[in-house]
C-alpha positions in Angstrom: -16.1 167.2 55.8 -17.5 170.4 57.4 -20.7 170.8 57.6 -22.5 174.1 56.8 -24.2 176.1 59.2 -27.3 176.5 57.4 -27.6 172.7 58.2 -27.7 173.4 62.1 -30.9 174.0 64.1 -30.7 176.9 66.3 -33.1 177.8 69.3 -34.1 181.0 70.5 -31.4 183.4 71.7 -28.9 180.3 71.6 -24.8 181.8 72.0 -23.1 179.9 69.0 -19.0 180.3 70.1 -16.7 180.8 67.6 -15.1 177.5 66.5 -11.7 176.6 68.4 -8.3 176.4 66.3 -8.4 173.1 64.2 -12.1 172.1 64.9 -14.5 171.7 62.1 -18.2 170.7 62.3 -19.1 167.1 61.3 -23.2 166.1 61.1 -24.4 164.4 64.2 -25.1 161.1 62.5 -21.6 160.7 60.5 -20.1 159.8 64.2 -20.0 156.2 65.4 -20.2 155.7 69.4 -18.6 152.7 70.3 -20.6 150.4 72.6 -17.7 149.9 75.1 -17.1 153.1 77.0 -15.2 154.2 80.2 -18.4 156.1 81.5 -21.7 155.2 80.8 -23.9 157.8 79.8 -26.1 159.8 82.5 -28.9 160.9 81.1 -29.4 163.5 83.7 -26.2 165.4 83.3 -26.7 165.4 79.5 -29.9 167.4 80.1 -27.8 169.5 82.4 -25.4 169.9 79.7 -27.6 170.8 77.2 -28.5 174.1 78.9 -25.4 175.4 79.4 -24.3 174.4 76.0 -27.6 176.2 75.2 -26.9 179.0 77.1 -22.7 179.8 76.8 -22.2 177.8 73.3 -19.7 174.5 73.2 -16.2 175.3 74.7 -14.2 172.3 74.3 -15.4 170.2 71.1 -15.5 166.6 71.1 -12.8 164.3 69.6 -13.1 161.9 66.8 -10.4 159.2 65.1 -11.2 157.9 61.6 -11.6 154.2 61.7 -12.0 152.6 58.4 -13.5 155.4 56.7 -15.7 156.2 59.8 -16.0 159.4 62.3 -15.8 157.1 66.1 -15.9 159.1 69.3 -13.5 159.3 71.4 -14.6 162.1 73.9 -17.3 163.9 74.4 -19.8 161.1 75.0 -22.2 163.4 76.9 -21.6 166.9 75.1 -22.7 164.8 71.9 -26.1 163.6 73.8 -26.3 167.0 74.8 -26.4 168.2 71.0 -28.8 165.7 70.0 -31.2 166.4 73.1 -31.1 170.2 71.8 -31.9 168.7 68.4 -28.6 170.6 66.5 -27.7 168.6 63.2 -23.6 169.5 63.3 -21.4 169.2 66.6 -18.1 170.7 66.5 -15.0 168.2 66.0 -11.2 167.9 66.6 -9.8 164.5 65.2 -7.8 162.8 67.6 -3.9 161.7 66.9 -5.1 158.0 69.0 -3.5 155.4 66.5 -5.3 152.6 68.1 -8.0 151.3 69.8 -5.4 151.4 73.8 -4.6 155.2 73.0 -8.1 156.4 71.9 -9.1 154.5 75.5 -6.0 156.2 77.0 -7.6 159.9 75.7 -10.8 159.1 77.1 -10.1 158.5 80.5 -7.5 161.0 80.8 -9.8 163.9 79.4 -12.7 162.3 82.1 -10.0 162.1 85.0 -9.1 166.2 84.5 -13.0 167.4 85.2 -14.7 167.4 88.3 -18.4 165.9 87.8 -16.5 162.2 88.1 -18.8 160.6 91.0 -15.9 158.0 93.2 -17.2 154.5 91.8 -16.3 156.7 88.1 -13.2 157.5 89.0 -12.3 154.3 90.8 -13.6 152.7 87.4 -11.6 154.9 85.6 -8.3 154.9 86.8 -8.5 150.8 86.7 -9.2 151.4 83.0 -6.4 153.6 83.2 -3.5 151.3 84.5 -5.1 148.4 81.9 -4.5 150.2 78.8 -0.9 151.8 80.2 -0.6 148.1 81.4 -1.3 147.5 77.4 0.5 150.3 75.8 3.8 149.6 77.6 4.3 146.0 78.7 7.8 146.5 80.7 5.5 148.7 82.9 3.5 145.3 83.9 6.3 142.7 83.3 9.4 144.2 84.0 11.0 141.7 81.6 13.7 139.2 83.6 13.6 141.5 86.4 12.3 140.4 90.5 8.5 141.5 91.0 10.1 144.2 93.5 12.1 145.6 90.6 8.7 145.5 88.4 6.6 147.0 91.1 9.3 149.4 91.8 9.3 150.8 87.8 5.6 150.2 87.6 4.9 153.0 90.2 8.2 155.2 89.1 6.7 155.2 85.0 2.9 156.1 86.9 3.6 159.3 88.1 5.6 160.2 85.4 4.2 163.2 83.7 4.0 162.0 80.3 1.8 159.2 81.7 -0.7 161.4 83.7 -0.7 163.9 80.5 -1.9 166.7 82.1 -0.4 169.4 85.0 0.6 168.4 87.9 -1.8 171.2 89.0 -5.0 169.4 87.9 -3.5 166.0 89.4 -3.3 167.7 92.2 -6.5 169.1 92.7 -8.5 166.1 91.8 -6.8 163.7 94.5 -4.1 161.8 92.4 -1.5 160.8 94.5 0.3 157.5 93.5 -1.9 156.2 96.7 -4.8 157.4 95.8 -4.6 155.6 92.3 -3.7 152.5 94.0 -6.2 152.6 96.2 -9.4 153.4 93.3 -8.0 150.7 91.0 -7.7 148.3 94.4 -11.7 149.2 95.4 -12.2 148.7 91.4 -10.8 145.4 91.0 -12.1 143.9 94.3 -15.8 144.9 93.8 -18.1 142.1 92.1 -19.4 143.1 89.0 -23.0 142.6 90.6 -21.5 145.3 93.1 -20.6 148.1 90.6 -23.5 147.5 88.9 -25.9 147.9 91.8 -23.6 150.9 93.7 -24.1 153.0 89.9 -26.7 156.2 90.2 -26.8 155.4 94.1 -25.6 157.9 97.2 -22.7 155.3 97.5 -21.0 155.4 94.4 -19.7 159.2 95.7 -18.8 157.7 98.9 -15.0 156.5 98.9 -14.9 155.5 102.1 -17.8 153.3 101.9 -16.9 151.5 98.8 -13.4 151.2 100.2 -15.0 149.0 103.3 -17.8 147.3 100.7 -15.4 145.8 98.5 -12.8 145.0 101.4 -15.9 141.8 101.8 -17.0 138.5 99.7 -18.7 138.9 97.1 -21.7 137.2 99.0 -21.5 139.7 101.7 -21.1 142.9 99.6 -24.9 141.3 98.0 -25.9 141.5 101.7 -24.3 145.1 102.7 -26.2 146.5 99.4 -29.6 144.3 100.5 -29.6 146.0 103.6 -28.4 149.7 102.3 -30.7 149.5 99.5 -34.1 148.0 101.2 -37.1 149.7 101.2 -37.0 151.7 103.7 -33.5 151.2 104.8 -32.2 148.8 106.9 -28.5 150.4 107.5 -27.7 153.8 106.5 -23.6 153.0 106.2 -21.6 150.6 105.0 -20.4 149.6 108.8 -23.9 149.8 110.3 -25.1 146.9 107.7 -21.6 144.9 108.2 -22.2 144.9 112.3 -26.1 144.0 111.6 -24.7 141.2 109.5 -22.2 140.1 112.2 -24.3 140.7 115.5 -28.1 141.5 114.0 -28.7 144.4 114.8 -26.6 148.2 114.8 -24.7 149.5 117.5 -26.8 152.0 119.7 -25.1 155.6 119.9 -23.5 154.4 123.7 -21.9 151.3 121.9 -20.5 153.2 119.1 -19.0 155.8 121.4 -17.1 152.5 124.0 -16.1 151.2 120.6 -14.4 154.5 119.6 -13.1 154.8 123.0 -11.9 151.3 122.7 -10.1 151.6 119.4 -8.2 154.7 120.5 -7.2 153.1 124.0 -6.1 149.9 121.9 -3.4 152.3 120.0 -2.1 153.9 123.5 0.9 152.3 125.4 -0.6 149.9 127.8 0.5 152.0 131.5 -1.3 154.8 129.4 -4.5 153.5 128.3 -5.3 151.6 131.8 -4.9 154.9 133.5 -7.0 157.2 131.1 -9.3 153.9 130.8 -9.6 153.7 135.2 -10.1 157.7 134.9 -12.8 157.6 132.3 -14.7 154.6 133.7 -14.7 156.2 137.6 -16.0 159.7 135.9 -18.9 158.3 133.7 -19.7 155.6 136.7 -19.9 158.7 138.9 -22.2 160.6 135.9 -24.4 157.4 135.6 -24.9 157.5 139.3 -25.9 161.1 139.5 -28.0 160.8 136.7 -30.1 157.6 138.2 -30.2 159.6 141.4 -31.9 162.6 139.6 -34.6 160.4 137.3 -35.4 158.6 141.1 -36.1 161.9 142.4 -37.9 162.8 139.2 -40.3 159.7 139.5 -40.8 159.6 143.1 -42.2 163.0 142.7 -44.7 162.4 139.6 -48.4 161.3 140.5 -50.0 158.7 139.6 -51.5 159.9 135.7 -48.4 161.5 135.3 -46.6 158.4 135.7 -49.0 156.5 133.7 -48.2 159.2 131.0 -44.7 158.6 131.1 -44.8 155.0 131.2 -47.1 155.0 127.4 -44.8 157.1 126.2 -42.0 154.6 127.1 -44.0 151.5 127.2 -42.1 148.9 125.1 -38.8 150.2 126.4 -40.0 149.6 130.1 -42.1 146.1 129.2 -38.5 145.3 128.0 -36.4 146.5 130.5 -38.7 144.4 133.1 -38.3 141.5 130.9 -34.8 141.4 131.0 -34.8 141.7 135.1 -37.2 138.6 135.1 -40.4 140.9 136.4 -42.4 139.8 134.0 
């Protein structure tokens, strides 16, 4: 089964680490990829791979189950791209002790869960796949037999966070975000996001944006097509996931004023009524008062220009005065 090292390709000055404890060395093309992963492959962080594995050696080697005589992958999708990319014949091996076609999936997104390079979409993706095959594995965990769907949500969410489930320390749970309400919350963006979404969000600026997939798949279907149609347009039409829902609402964004009355407003809208008209009355007299100096000072300003200074001004401003005169009925 091993393969020999005189059957490997080395590069220049390439660091070959010393084999962990139970791996052996299988030839690149005896391994079988399965066509349905948990992570695509990303060609870019192969090639980024590839160098380090280049430069330090391979420190964790990929996993393999035999199926019907077969070497299949179970992780390590992009370490083995890696390999082939630095044209090696032989890739270092561990088999896996998954008994089925649930625990090898199990394996895989657990190992991908417990490293860091896992952009939000993945991991939203991910831990969806994750409750499925648990879902699979253990059906009391979904059904909860004869018992009321409280009960069964109740042991659902007990069984989750046990640490048999999550399979690794509660260290590395920790650090990479999973709560029981963080879970909930990825496989909940997950299962509400069309598949037309996911596929358009992947390899963009908002698939490593939580919050904004979070608020994209909170929509229709029809209007997460039009949040991603304006987000996406060339050149932009919205440059957030609320910017493109208020142009879809109103038809245009919120100027910088509107957003900041619309923060105010939300806040106020928390506060115990006697309390939000008085810091409400107090706000409106001070930036009244501010808007009134301010006016006074640009009057001054203008009264004082002469006449091809003003003219200067006004080309620099044009459309916004033409406007502002159309509005007032001037013109």
């Amino acid at each position: 089964m091993t393969a020999p090292v005189s059957t490997r390709r080395k590069a220049a000055n390439v660091v070959e680490a010393p084999l962990p404890h139970h791996a052996f060395e299988v030839p690149l093309s005896d391994i079988d990829i399965p066509a349905d992963r948990a992570r695509d492959l990303d060609p870019a962080w192969a090639e980024a791979l590839a160098g380090m594995i280049a430069e330090r050696g391979l420190i964790n080697p990929i996993t393999v189950r035999i199926v019907d005589g077969r070497k299949r992958l179970v992780t390590g999708l992009h370490r083995h791209a890696a390999f082939v990319l630095l044209k090696r014949l032989a890739i270092p091996v561990r088999i896996s002790a998954a008994a089925s076609d649930d625990e090898a999936r199990l394996e895989e997104v657990m190992e991908n869960l417990g490293r860091n390079e896992l952009k939000a979409l993945d991991r939203c993706h991910h831990l969806y796949e994750l409750k499925q095959v648990y879902e699979a594995l253990y059906p009391d965990a979904k059904n909860g037999g004869d018992r009321k769907s409280e009960i069964r949500t109740q042991k659902f969410r007990s069984d989750f966070e046990t640490a048999e489930f999550f399979g690794f320390a509660a260290a590395t749970a920790e650090k990479i975000g999973l709560s029981r309400r963080s879970i909930e919350l990825a496989v909940k963006i997950w299962k509400d996001l069309s598949v037309a979404s996911r596929q358009r969000c992947a390899g963009t600026w908002l698939a490593d944006h939580q919050a904004g997939l979070k608020q994209l798949s909170e929509q229709s279907p029809t209007d997460q097509g039009k949040v991603l149609d304006l987000l996406f347009a060339e050149p932009p039409r919205a440059t957030n996931v609320p910017d493109a829902l208020t142009i879809i609402a109103n038809g245009r964004a919120l100027t910088h004023v509107e957003k900041k009355v619309q923060a105010v407003s939300k806040t106020l809208e928390k506060l115990p009524a006697p309390v939000a008209e008085k810091l409400a009355s107090a706000h409106m007299d001070a930036r009244i008062a501010e808007l009134h100096k301010s006016i006074a000072t640009l009057s001054k300003f203008f009264g004082g220009l002469k006449d091809d200074e003003l003219d200067q001004v006004v080309e620099e401003h044009e459309e916004r005065i033409i406007a502002s005169l159309k509005r007032r009925g001037r013109i």
